[in-house]
Every structure is written in structure tokens, then in C-alpha cells.
N, C-alpha and C positions, 0 to 999 in steps of 0.2 A: 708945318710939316718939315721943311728944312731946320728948323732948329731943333727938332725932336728927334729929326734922322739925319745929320748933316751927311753919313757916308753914302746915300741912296744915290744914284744916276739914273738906273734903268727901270722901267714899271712894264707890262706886260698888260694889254687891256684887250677886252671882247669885243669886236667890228661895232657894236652898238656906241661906243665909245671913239670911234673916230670921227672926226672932221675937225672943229674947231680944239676940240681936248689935247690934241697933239703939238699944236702950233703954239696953243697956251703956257703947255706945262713947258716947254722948251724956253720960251720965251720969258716967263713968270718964274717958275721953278727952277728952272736949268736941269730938266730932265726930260730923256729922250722916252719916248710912250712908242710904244712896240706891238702893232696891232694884230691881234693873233684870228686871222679869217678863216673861215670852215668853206674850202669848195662846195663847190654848189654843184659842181656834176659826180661827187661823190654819190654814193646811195650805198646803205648800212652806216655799220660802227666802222668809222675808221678814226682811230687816234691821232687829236690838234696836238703838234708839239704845243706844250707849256702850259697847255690848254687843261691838260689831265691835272695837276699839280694843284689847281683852283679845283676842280672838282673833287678829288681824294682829299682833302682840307677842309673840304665842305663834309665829306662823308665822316672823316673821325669825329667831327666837332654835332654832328646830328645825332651820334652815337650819345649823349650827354642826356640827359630825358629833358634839362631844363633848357636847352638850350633847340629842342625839336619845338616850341613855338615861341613867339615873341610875345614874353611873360613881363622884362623890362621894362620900367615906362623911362630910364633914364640913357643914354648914350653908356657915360660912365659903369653903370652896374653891368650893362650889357658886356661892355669892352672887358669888363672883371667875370665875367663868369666865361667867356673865352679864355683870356688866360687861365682862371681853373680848370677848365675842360685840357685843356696842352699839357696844363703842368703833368695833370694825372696820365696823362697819355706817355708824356717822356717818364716819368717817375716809373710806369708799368713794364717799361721797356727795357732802363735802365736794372730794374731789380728783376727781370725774367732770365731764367738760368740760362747759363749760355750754350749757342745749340755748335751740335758738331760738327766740322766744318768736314769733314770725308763724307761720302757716300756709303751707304749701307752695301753691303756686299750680299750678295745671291747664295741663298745655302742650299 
């Protein structure tokens, strides 16, 4: 992971992922893991900072029809049909016409 990403520091992970994961990656990795917890005396939706950012990345890449069940039988093709699902995601975005930046006025 370090020689793949040497500029990475900081990881963000779900309360399921704490205890030992933490002490690890700091100690192994040299990267500080950042554990993002949902109160518990909330009740409804209330938005995890950092929390959403994992979940709408999950949501565009579900949008993919091949990628709505696990059809891969290899790691690699998997990781490749992700990247195809973003590439087309940023491609649609960058070639969508560009919107006006004023407000529509009241007639």
C-alpha cells in the first residue's frame, strides 16, 4: 500500500474497524486511521461527518448495472470495472454543458 500510494497519511474507517486496526496501521503503515462513530443517542438521519463521502461513492458506483452484484470472480477485474464506472462518471461530467451560475429571476 505504501509503495502504491506513498503520499497517503490519513484513512478514515467505520467504528467496526477500531481496536487493534489503529495501532497497527500507525505502527506498520505509518498512518493515522481516523474512526468515524455514529452516536448512539441520535435517533433518525443525521449526517456522520466523512461518513457520507463512503456512502455517495458507493451510491454512484451502484449506478453501474455490472457492478450492482459481484459478478468478478478476480480482485483485479473487479478493481477494473470500478475504475470504468468513475472514469464514465467524471467523463459525463466533464463533457455536461455548463450550468449558469446566476439565479433565475422571477417574472
Amino acid at each position: 500500500m505504501r509503495a502504491r500510494f506513498p503520499t497517503l497519511t490519513k484513512l478514515w474507517a467505520d467504528s467496526g474497524y477500531a481496536g487493534v486496526l489503529v495501532s497497527w496501521a500507525l505502527t506498520v503503515l505509518h498512518l493515522v486511521v481516523t474512526v468515524v462513530k455514529r452516536s448512539d443517542d441520535l435517533t433518525g438521519f443525521v449526517v456522520v461527518p466523512r461518513r457520507w463521502v463512503v456512502e455517495r461513492t458507493f451510491a454512484w458506483l451502484m449506478r453501474s448495472r455490472r457492478l450492482a452484484r459481484d459478478y468478478e470472480r478476480r480482485c483485479d477485474s473487479s478493481e477494473a470495472m470500478i475504475r470504468w464506472s468513475m472514469t464514465m462518471l467524471m467523463t459525463r461530467r466533464l463533457a455536461a454543458p455548463a450550468r449558469s451560475r446566476t439565479a433565475p429571476t422571477a417574472s
